[in-house]
C-alpha positions in Angstrom: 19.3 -7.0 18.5 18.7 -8.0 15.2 16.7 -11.3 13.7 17.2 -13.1 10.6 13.7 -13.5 8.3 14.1 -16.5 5.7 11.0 -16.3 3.6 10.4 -20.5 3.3 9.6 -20.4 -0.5 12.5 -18.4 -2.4 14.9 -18.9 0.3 16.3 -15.0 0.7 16.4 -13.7 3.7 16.7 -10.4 5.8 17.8 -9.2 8.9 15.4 -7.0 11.2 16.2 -5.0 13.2 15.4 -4.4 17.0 12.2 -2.5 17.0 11.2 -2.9 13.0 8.2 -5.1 11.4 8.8 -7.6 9.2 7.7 -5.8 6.2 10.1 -2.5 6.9 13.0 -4.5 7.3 11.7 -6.4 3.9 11.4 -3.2 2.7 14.9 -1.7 3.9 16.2 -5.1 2.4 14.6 -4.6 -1.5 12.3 -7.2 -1.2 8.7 -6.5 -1.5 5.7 -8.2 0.3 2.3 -7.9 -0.2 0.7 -4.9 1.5 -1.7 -1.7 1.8 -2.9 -0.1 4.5 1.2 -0.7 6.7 -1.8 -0.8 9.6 -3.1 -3.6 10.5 -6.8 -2.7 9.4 -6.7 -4.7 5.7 -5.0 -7.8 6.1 -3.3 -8.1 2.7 0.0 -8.4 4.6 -0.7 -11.5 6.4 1.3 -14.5 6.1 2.0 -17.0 8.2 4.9 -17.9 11.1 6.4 -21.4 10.1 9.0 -21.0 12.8 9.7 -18.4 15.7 8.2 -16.0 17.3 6.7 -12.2 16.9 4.8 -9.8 18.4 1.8 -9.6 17.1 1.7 -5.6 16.9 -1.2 -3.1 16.8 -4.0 -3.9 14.7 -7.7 -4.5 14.1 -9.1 -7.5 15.5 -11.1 -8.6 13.0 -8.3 -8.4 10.3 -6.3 -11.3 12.5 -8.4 -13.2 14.8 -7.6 -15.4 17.5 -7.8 -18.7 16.2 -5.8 -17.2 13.1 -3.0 -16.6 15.3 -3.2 -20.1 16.8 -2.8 -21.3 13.1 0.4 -19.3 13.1 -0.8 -16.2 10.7 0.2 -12.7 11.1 0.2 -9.4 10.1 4.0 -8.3 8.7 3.1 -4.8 8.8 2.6 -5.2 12.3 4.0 -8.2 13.1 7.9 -7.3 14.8 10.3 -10.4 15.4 10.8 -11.8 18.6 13.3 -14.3 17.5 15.1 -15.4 14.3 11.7 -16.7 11.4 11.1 -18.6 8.4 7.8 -17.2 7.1 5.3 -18.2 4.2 4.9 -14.9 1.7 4.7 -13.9 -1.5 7.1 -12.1 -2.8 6.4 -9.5 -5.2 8.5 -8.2 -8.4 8.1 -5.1 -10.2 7.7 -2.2 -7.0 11.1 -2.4 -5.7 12.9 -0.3 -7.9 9.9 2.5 -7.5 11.2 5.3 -4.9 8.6 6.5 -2.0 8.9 10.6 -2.0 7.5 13.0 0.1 6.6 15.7 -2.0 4.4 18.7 -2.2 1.5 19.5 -4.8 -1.2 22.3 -5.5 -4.7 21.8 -6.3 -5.3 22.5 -9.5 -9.1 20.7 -9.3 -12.0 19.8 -7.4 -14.8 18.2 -9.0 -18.2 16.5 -7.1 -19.4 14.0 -9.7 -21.8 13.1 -6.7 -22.6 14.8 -3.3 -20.2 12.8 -1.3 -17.3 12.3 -4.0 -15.1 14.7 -4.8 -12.5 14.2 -7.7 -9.6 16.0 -6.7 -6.2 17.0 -9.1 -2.8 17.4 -7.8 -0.2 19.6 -9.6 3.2 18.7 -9.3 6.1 21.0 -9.0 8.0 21.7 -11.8 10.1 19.3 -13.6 9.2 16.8 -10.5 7.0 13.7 -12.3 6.1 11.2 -10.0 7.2 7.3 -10.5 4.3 4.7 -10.1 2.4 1.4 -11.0 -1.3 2.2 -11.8 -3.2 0.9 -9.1 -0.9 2.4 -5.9 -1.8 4.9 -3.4 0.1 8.0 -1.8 -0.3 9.3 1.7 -1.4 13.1 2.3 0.9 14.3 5.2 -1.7 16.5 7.2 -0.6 19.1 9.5 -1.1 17.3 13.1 1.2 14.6 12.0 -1.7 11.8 11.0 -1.5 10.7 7.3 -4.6 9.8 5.4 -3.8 7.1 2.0 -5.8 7.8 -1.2 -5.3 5.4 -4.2 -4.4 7.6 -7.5 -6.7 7.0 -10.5 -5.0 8.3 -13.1 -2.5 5.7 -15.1 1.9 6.7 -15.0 1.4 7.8 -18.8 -0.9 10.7 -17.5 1.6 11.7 -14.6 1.5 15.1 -14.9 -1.4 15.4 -12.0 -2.3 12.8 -9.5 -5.8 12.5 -9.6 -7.6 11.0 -6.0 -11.6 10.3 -5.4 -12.0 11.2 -2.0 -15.8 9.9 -0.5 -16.9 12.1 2.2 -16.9 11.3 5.9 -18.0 13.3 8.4 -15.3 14.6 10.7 -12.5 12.7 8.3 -9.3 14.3 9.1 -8.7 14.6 5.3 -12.0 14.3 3.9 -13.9 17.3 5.6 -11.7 19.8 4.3 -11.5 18.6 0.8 -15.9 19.3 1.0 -15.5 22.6 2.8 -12.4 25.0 3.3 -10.2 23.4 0.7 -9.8 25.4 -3.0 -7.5 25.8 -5.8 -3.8 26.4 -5.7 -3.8 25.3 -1.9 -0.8 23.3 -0.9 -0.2 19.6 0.2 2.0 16.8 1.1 2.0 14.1 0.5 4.1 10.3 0.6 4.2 7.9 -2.2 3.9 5.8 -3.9 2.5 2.9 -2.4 1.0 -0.7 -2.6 1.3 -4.0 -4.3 -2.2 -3.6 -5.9 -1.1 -3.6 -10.0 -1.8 -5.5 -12.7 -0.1 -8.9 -13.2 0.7 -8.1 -16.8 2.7 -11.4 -17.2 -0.1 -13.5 -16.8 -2.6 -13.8 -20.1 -5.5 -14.8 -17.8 -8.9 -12.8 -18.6 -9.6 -10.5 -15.4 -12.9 -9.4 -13.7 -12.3 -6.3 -11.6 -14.7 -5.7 -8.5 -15.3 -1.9 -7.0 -17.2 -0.6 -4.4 -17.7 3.2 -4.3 -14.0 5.0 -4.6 -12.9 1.8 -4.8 -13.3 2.5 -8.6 -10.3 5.2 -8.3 -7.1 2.5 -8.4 -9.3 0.2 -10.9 -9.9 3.3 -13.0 -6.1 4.2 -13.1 -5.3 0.1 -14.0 -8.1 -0.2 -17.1 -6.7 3.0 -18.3 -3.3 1.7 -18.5 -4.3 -1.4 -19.7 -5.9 0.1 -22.5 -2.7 2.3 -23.0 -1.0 -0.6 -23.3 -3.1 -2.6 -26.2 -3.7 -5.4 -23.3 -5.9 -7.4 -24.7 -7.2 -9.3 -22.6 -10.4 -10.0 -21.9 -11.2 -7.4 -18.6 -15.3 -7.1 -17.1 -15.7 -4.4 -14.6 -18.7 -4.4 -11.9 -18.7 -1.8 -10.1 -21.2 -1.4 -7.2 -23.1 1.5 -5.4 -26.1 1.6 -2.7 -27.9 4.2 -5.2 -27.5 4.4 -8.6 -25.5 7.8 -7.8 -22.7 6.2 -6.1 -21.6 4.9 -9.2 -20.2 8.6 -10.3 -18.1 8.2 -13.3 -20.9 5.8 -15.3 -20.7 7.3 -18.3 -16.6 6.6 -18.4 -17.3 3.3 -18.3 -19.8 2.9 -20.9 -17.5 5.3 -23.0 -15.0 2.4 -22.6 -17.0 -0.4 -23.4 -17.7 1.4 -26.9 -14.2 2.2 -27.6 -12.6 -1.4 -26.2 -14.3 -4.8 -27.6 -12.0 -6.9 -25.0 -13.7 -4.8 -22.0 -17.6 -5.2 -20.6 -19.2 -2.9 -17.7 -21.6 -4.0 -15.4 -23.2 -1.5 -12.4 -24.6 -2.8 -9.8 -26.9 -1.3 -7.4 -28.0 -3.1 -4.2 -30.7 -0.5 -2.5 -32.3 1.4 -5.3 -35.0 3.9 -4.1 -38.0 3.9 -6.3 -37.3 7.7 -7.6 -34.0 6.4 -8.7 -35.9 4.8 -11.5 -32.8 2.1 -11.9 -33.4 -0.8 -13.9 -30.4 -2.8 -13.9 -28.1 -5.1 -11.6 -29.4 -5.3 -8.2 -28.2 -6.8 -5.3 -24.4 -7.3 -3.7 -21.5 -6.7 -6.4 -19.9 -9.6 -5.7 -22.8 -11.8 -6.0 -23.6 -10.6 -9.7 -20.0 -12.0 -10.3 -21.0 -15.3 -8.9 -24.2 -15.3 -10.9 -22.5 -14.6 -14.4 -19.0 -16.5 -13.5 -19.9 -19.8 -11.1 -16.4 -21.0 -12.0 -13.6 -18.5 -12.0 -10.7 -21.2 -11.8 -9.0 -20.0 -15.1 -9.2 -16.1 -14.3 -7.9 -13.3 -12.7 -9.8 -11.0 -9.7 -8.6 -7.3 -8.6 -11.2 -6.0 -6.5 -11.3 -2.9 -4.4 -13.0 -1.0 -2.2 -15.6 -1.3 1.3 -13.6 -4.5 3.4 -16.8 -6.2 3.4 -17.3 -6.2 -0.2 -13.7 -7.5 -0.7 -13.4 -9.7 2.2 -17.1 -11.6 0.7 -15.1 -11.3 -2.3 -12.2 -13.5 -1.6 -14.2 -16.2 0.2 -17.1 -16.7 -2.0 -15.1 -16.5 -5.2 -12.0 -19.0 -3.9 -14.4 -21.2 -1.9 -17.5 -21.3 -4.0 -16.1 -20.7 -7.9 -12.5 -22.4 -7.6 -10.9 -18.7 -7.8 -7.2 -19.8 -7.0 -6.1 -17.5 -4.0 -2.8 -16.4 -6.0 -5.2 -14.6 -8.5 -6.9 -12.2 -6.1 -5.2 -9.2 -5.7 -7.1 -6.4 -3.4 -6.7 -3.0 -2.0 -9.2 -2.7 0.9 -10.3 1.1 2.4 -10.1 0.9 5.6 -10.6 3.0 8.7 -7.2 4.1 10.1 -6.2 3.0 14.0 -7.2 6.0 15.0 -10.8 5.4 14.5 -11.4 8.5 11.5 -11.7 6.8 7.7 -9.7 7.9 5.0 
């Protein structure tokens, strides 16, 4: 049996069928909603019930809590329709016309900027370019069925290899190979692309971008197209590590902050060891925002990385320094349902 989803701001609607979340049948219907992870681990899907009912689905606890439910929230990547639904989400323009492809690729790289981050490069089969927004992630299909998502951090005008910083994480599905059996010209799957983390480039706001660890990957593949793109807006990165060394492409961003007078770089390092000799920003990443920007009302935030850091992120900055909510955008690495990160 099929429900009808009106979406209570624009007024369009979908049907769902029996069996299918809310966001595939938005999906199946051309309309995107805001999403990343498709399971219920990073909460940039959730939106809230004004009328009917769902089931709630499989997900994390703390990404949609009791009392959050009570308020009438849920997850649309999980969230399945019980009866017919008005619900409150933004809708999103630009992805639609983007088609997901499985497709194969051969490594053609792997670099370790630092012991636990590899850089690895995708080759493409021939005449096959890949169709994305900078900023969007593709799954890698692994042989037992599970699929492991890895944001691409190069921009769509550098398409001829996908380019993926992969952290290590002991016994990660994906992850362990890529540090010990995988090597050049070795053959992969993958599904993309995917995500509604982009740059808004029809707003003229100035933009602060917030990375934790690999988090820097989609950032790094949307500065690089802004810059392709003469944006010039003004855009200040912070991008924060545990040890100076988690911050593994440093010398990029100073190289950008030389060649780009519109763009500033700020690392931030919050448990410096004394041999690590570091001298600059300590502390949480997100707080070094606060401290430079205590009011944030006319700007723009796209941060990325640990949940924690962009969780903190989206409270402190909307609650504490008048962020408006509909200027966050966030892509949050999460653990997958099955308990191994990605």
């Amino acid at each position: 049996m099929a429900f009808h989803v009106t979406i209570q701001k624009s007024g369009h609607g979908f049907d769902a069928a029996d069996g299918d979340t809310v966001l595939v049948a938005a999906q199946a219907a051309g309309i995107t909603l805001p999403y990343g992870c498709r399971n219920g681990a990073c909460g940039a899907c959730k939106g809230k019930i004004v009328e009917g009912r769902v089931d709630y689905g499989a997900h994390q606890p703390y990404t949609l809590t009791d009392s959050e439910k009570a308020a009438g929230f849920a997850l649309f990547c999980c969230a399945k329709p019980l009866t017919d639904l008005i619900i409150d989400a933004r809708e999103i323009s630009g992805v639609g016309d983007i088609q997901v492809r499985k497709l194969p690729c051969r490594v053609m790289s792997i670099e370790k900027p630092a012991p636990d981050v590899a850089v690895l490069k995708l080759k493409l089969p021939a005449n096959e370019k890949l169709q994305f927004l900078a900023g969007q992630y593709i799954e890698m299909l692994l042989k037992d069925g599970k699929r492991r998502a890895y944001s691409m951090a190069n921009p769509p005008h550098d398409a001829e290899h996908i380019e993926l910083h992969v952290r290590r994480m002991p016994g990660g599905a994906f992850t362990e190979p890529v540090f010990t059996t995988l090597k050049e010209k070795d053959i992969l799957r993958f599904e993309g692309p995917m995500g509604t983390f982009f740059l808004r480039e029809e707003s003229d706001k100035p933009m602060i971008f917030v990375a934790s660890g690999t988090g820097f990957a989609p950032i790094k593949a949307v500065l690089e197209h802004a810059f392709h793109a003469g944006i010039e807006r003004q855009i200040v990165l912070y991008w924060g590590g545990r040890r100076p060394a988690d911050i593994y492409l440093s010398s990029l961003c100073e190289q950008w902050q030389r060649d780009h007078a519109n763009f500033s770089f700020i690392p931030v390092v919050s448990d410096a060891l004394p041999e690590d000799q570091w001298t600059g920003r300590a502390g949480f990443v997100h707080r070094a925002v606060m401290q430079d920007f205590p009011d944030l009302s006319g700007w723009q935030v796209y941060a990325c990385g640990a949940p924690i850091v962009v969780d903190s992120a989206h409270k402190d900055f909307t609650e504490q320094c008048g962020l408006p909510d509909e200027e966050f955008f966030s892509d949050s690495f999460t653990a997958s349902v099955d308990g191994v990160a990605r």
